[in-house]
NUMI-304146 format. One record per residue (C-alpha): residue number from 1; residue in three letters; x, y, z. Coordinates in steps of 0.25 Angstrom, whole numbers. Each point is the difference from the previous one (the first is absolute). Layout:
% residues N
REC  num  residuo     c1     c2     c3
REC  NUM      ALA      X      Y      Z
...
END
This chain:
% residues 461
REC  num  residuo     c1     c2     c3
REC    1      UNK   -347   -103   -449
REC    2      UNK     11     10     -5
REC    3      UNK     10      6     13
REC    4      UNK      1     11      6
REC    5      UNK      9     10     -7
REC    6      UNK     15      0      4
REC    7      UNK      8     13      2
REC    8      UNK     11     -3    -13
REC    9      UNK     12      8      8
REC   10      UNK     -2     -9     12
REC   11      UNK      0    -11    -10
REC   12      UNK     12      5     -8
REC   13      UNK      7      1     14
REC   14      UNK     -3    -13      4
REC   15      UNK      5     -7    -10
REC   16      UNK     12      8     -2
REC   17      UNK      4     -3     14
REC   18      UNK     -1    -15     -3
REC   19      UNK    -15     -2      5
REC   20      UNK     -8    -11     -5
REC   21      UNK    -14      5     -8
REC   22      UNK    -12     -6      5
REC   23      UNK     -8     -5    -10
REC   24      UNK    -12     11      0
REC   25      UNK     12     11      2
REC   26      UNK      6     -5    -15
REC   27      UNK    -15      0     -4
REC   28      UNK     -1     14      2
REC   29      UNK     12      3     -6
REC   30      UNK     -6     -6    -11
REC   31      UNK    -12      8     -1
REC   32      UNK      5     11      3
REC   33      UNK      7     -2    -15
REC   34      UNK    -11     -5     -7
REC   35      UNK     -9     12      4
REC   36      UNK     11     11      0
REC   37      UNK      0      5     14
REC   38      UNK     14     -4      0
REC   39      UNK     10     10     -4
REC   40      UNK     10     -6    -10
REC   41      UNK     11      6      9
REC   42      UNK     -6    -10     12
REC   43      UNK     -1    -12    -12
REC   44      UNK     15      3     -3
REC   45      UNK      4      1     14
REC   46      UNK     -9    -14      3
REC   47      UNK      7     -7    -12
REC   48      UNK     16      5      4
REC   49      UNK     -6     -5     14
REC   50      UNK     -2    -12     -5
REC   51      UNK     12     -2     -7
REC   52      UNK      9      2     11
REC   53      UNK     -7     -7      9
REC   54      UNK     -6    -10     -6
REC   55      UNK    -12     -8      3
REC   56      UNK     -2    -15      6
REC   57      UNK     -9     -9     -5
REC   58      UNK    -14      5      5
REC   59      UNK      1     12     -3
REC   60      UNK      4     -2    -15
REC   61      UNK    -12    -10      0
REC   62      UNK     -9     12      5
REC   63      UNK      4     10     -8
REC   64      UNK     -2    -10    -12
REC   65      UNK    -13     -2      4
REC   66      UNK     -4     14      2
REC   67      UNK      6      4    -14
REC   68      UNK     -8    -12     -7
REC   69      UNK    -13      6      7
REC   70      UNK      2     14     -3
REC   71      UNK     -8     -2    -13
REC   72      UNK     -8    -11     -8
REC   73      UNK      3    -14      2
REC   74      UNK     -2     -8    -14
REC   75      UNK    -10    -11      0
REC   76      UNK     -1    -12     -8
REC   77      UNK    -10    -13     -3
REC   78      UNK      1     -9     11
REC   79      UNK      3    -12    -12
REC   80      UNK     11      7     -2
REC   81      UNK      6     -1     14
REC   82      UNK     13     -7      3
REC   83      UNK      4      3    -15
REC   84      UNK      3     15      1
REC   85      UNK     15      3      0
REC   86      UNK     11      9     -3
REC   87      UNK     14      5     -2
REC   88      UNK      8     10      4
REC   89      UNK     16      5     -2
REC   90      UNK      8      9      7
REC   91      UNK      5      4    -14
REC   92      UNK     11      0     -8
REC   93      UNK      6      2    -14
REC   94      UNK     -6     -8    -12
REC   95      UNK    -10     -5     10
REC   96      UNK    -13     -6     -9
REC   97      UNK     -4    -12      7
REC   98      UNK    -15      7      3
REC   99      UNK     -2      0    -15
REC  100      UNK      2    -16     -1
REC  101      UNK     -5     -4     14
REC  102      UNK    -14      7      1
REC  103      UNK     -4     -7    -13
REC  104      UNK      8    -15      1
REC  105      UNK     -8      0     15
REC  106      UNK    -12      4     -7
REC  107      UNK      2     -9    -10
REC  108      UNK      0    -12     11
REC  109      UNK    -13      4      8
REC  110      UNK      5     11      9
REC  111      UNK     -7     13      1
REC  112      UNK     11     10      0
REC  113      UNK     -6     17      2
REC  114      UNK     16      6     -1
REC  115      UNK      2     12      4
REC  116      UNK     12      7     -2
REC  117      UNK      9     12      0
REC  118      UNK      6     10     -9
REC  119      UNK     14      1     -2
REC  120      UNK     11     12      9
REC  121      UNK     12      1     -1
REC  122      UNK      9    -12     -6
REC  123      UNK    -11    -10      1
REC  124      UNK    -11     -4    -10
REC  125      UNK    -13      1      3
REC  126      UNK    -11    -12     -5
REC  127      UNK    -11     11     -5
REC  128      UNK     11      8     -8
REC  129      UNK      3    -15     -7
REC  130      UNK    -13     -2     -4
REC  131      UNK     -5     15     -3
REC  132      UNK     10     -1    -11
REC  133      UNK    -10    -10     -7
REC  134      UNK     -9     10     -7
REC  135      UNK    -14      1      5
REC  136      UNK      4     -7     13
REC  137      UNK     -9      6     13
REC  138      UNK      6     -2     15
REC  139      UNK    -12      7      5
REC  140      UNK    -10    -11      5
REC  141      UNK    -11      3     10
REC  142      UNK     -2    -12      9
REC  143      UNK    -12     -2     -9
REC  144      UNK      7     -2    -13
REC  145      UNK     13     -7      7
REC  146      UNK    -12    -11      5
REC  147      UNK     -6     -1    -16
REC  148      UNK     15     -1     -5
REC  149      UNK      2    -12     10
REC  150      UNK    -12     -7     -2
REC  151      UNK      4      1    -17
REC  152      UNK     15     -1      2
REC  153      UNK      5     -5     13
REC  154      UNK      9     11      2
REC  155      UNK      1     15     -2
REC  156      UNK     12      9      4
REC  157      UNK     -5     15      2
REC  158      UNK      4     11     10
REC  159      UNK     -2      5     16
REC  160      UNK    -15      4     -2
REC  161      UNK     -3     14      9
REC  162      UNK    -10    -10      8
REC  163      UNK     13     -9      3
REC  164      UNK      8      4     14
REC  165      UNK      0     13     -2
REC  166      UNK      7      0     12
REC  167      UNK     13     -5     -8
REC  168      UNK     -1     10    -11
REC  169      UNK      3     10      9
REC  170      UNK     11     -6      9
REC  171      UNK      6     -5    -12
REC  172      UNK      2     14     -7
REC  173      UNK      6      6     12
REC  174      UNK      9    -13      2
REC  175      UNK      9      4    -11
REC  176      UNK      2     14      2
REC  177      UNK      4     -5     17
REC  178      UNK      9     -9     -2
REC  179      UNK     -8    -10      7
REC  180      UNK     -3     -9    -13
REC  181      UNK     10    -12      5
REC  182      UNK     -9     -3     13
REC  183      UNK     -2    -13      4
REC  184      UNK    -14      2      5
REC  185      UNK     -4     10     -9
REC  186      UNK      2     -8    -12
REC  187      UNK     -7    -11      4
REC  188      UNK    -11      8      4
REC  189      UNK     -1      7    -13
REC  190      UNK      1    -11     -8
REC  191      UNK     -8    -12     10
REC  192      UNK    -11     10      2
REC  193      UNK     -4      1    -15
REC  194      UNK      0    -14     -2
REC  195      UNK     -8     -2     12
REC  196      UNK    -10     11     -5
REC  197      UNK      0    -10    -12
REC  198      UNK     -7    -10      7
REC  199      UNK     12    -12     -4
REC  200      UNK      1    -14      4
REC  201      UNK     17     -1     -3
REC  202      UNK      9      9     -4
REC  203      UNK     14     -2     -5
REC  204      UNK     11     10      2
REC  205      UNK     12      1     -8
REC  206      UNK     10      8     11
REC  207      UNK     10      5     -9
REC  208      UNK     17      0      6
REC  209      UNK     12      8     -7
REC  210      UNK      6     11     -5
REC  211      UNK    -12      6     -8
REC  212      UNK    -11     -4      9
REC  213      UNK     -4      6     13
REC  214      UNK      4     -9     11
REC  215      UNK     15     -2     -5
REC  216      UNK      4    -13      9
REC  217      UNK     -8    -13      0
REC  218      UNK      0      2     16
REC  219      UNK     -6     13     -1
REC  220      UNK    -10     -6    -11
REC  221      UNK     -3    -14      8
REC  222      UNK     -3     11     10
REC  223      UNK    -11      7     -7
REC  224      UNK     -5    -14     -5
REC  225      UNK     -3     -6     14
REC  226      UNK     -7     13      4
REC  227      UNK     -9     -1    -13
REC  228      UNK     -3    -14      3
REC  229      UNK     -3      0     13
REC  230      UNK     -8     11      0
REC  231      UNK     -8     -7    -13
REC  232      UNK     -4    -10      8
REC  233      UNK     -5      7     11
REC  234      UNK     -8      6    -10
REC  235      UNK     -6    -13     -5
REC  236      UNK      7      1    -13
REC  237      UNK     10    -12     -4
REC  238      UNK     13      7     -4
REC  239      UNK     13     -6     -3
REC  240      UNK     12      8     -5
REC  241      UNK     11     -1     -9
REC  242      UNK     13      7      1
REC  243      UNK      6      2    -13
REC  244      UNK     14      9     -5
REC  245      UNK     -2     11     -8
REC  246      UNK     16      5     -3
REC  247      UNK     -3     -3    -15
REC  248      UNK    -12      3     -8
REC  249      UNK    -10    -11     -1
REC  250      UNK     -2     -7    -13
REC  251      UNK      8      8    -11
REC  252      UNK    -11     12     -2
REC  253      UNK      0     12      8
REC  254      UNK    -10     12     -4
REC  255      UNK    -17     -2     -1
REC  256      UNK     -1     -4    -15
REC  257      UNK     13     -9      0
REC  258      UNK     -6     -5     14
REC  259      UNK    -13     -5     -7
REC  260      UNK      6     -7    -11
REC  261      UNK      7     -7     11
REC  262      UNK    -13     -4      7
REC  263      UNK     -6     -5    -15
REC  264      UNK     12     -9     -2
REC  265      UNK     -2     -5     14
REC  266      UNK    -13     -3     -2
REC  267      UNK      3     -8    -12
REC  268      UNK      8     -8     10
REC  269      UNK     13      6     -5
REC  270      UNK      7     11      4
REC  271      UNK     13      1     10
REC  272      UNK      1    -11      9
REC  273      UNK      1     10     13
REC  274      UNK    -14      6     -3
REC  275      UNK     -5    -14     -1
REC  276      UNK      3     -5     12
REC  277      UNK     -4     13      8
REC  278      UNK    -12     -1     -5
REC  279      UNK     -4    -16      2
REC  280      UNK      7      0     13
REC  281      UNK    -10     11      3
REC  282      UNK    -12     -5     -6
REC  283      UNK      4    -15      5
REC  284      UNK      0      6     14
REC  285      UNK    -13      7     -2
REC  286      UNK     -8    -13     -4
REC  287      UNK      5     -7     11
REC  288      UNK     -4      9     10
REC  289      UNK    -15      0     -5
REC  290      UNK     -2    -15     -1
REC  291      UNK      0      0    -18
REC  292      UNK     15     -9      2
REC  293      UNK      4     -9     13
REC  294      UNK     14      4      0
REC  295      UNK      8     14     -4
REC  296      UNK      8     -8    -11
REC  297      UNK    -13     -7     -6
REC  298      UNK     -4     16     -1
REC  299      UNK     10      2     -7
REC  300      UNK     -3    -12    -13
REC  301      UNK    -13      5      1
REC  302      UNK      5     16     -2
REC  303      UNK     10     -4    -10
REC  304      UNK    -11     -9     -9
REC  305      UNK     -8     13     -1
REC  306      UNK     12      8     -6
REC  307      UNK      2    -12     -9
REC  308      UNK    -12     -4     -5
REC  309      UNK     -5     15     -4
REC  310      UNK    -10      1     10
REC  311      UNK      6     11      8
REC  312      UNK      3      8    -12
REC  313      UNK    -16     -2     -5
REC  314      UNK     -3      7     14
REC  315      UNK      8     10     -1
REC  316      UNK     -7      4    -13
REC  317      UNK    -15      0      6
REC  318      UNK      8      8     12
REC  319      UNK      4     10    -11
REC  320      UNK    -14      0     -8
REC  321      UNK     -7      2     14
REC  322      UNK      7     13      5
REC  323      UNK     -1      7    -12
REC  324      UNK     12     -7    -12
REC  325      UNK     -8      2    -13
REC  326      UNK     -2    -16     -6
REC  327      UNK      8      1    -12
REC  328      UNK     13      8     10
REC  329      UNK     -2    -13      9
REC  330      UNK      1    -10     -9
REC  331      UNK     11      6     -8
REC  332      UNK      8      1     13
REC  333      UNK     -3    -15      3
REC  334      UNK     -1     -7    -12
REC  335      UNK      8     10     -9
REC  336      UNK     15     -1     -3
REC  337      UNK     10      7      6
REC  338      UNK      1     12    -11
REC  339      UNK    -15      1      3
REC  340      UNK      1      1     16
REC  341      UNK     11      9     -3
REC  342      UNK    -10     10     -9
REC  343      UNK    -11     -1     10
REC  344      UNK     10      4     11
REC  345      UNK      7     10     -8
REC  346      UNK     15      1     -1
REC  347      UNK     11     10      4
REC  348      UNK      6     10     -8
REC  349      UNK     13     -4      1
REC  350      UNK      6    -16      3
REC  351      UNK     15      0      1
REC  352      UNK      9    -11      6
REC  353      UNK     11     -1     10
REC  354      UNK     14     -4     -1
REC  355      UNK      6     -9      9
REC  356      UNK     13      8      3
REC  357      UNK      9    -12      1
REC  358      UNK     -1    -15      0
REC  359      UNK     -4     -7     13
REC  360      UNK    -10     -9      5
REC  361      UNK    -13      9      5
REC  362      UNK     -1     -1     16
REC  363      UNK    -12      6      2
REC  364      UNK     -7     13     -6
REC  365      UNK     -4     11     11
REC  366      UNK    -15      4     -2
REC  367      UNK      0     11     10
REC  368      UNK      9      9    -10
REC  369      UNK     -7     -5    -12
REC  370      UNK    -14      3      6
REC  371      UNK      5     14      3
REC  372      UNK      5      5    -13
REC  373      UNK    -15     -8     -6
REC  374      UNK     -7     10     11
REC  375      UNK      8     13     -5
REC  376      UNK     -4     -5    -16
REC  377      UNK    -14      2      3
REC  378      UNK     -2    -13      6
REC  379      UNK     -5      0     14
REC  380      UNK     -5     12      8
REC  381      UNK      6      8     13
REC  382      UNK    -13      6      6
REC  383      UNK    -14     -6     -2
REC  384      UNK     -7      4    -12
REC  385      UNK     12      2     -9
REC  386      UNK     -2     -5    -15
REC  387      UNK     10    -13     -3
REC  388      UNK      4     -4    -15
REC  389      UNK     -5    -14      0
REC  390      UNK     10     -2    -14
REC  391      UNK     12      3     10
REC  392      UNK      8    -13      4
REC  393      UNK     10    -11     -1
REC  394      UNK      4    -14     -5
REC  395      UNK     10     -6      6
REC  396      UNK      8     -9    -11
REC  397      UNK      9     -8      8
REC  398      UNK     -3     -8     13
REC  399      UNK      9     -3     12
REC  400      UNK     11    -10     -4
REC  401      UNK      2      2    -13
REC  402      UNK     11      6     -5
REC  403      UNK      2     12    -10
REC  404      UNK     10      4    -11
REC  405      UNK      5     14      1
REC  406      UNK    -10      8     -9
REC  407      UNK    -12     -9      1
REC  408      UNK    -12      6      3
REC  409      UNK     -7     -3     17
REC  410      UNK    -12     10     -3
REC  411      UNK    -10      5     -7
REC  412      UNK     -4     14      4
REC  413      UNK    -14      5     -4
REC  414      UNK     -1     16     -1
REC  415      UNK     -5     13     -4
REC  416      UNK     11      7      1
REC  417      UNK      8     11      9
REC  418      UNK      9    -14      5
REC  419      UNK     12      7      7
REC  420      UNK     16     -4     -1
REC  421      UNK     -1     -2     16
REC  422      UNK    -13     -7     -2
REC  423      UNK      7    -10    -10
REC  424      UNK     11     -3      9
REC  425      UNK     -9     -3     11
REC  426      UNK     -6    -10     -9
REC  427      UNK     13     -7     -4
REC  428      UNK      3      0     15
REC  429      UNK    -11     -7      5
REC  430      UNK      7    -13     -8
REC  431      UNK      9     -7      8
REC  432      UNK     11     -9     -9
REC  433      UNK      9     -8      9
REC  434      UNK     12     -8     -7
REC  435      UNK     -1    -14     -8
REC  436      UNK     -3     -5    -12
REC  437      UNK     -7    -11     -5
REC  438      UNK    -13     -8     -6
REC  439      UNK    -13     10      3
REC  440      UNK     -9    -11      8
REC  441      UNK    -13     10      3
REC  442      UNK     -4      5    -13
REC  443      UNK     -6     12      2
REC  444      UNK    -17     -2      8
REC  445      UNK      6      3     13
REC  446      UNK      9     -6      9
REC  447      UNK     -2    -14      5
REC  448      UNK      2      2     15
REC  449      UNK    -11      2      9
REC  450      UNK     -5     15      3
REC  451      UNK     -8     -8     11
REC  452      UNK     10      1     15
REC  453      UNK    -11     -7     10
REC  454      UNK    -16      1      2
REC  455      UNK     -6      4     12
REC  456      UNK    -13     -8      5
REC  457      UNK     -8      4     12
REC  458      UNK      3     -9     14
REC  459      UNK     -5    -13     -1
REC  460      UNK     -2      0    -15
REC  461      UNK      7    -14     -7
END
């Protein structure tokens, strides 16, 4: 039985004064949202509440829950139980894991129904990646999301309007508050779509640095144990992963470049840090839901999929499923790279970077480079914004190598209108320290670990 309505101000008071919410208290709240007796004024003033004052453990649990139920839960075969699963990123710069993971899972027996976010701002979005496959469809009802999984194994698509409505509103006025860096907000936002989708485990990949959202690994590890925790009390396995994100990850930033990316890792090639993410998450995921007896096992298992072609097999019935016309799929997977290139389509103009003196690369910044990407036509600034998927960059050079004065670093995809200021943002963001020498990384990615420290729930081996 539903509780009685709460007065909202007595609520918005309560809680700017430091007061604990009792559950059915947040629960009206939550309503209140979903049905629109709220004023957004009263939601604003709930969220910077909130924010300020923070929530303990409880009460983040109950207003996940509430946001889970303020619309349709997904429901799946029972044969399928234990074996549902999914991933989920803080975001960051270059960030294609999804891409790889869903299908490689897939590909080992899981069931994985992904669904993910758009990009704002500097970071990418998942469904913008994939939408610049032609014919691709994000919109699945819960209906055509069960057919694609029973075919497939995995389908990656959007928020439906059936899914925590409750979100979808909190969410838009999140932004414009400046209440998106919450503790429990976030994990309520992003633990109450994955509880709506009825999961056995989840992985998190908990992003850390300069071009992600929690800039300190202490302030990350922070978020992680509250997604954890509150996971479990769900009844969902979760793990998380606390990753960097100061430089881009793998060597493509922009949606077309990103997909390329994936393909290539897929065909167990690819940069060495996009690799590891994603068997470290997958490894992590099959642990959890019984298919491997340890993490690292996981992992062999995860990484035999990429190898052996498997993955990139799944990922071509994903794309044929939601939409990719057979002959576009199958030149995407099985083509060369001139083909992929024309199925994707290319930018107007490719110019290459300069190294502006000789130096061995420290480390190349993404924020910068993801900004100038965003003002090119990459990315979006308010929801609804059209993006260039053609927009991007490929990093030439990895950390450790050294560079001749003159040599190019990057590889700058455009349509034009690129800016002097803009320029010499780009040639900023590459660091170049002093020394000379034999280049000993080649040019996939750095060999150090993105990869700080895994968070596991209390108890958990």
């Amino acid at each position: 039985m539903d509780a009685p309505p709460v007065s909202l101000p007595a609520l918005i008071r309560r809680k700017r004064d430091g007061e604990r919410l009792r559950d059915e208290e947040i629960q009206s709240f939550v309503r209140g949202v979903t049905e629109g007796s709220a004023q957004q004024g009263q939601i604003g003033a709930m969220l910077m509440a909130i924010r300020l004052r923070g929530m303990d453990a409880q009460e983040t649990l109950a207003l996940t829950r509430a946001m889970a139920a303020s619309g349709r839960l997904l429901a799946w075969p029972q044969g399928w139980r234990g074996r549902l699963v999914d991933k989920h990123s803080t975001g960051g710069v270059g960030d294609k894991v999804s891409l790889a993971l869903a299908p490689a899972l897939a590909a080992c027996g899981c069931k994985v129904p992904m669904i993910s976010g758009r990009g704002l701002g500097h970071t990418g979005g998942t469904l913008d990646k994939l939408e610049a496959i032609p014919g691709f469809c994000v919109s699945q009802s819960p209906e055509q999301m069960q057919s694609i999984l029973e075919q497939v194994g995995c389908c990656i698509v959007g928020q439906s309007e059936e899914l925590v409505p409750a979100d979808r509103v909190l969410y838009s006025l999140r932004d414009v508050t400046a209440t998106v860096d919450s503790l429990p907000l976030i994990t309520a936002s992003i633990l109450s779509k994955k509880a709506a989708e009825q999961i056995s485990a989840l992985v998190l990949d908990v992003k850390f640095g300069s071009a992600a959202l929690y800039p300190t690994l202490e302030s990350a590890r922070e978020l992680a144990q509250s997604l954890v925790a509150v996971g479990e009390e769900l009844g969902i396995r979760t793990a998380a992963v606390l990753s960097s994100m100061d430089q881009p990850l793998g060597r493509c930033v922009g949606n077309s470049l990103e997909v390329l990316e994936a393909l290539q890792c897929l065909e167990g090639r690819g940069p060495d840090d996009l690799r590891e993410l994603v068997t470290v998450l997958g490894g992590l995921l099959l642990w959890q839901c019984g298919m491997a007896p340890t993490a690292e096992q996981g992992q062999e298992l995860l990484a035999r999929a990429l190898d052996d072609g498997s993955a990139l097999r799944t990922f071509q019935a994903m794309l044929g499923a939601q939409g990719v016309p057979p002959d576009t799929a199958r030149l995407l997977c099985a083509g060369t790279p001139q083909q992929r290139r024309q199925v994707l389509g290319q930018a107007g103009t490719r110019e290459e970077l300069l190294a502006p003196c000789e130096g061995r690369v420290q480390g190349i910044e993404a924020l910068p480079l993801a900004r100038v990407l965003h003002e090119l036509g990459a990315g979006r600034t308010r929801a609804g914004e059209a993006i260039n998927p053609r927009v991007g960059a490929e990093l030439l050079v990895a950390v450790g190598q050294h560079l001749r004065e003159g040599e190019p670093w990057l590889r700058l995809h455009h349509d034009g209108g690129l800016r002097a200021e803009q320029r010499q943002a780009l040639q900023d963001a590459l660091l170049l320290g002093t020394g000379t020498g034999t280049d000993t990384t080649g040019t996939t990615g750095s060999t150090m670990s993105r990869i700080a420290e895994t968070v596991l729930p209390r108890g958990a081996p």
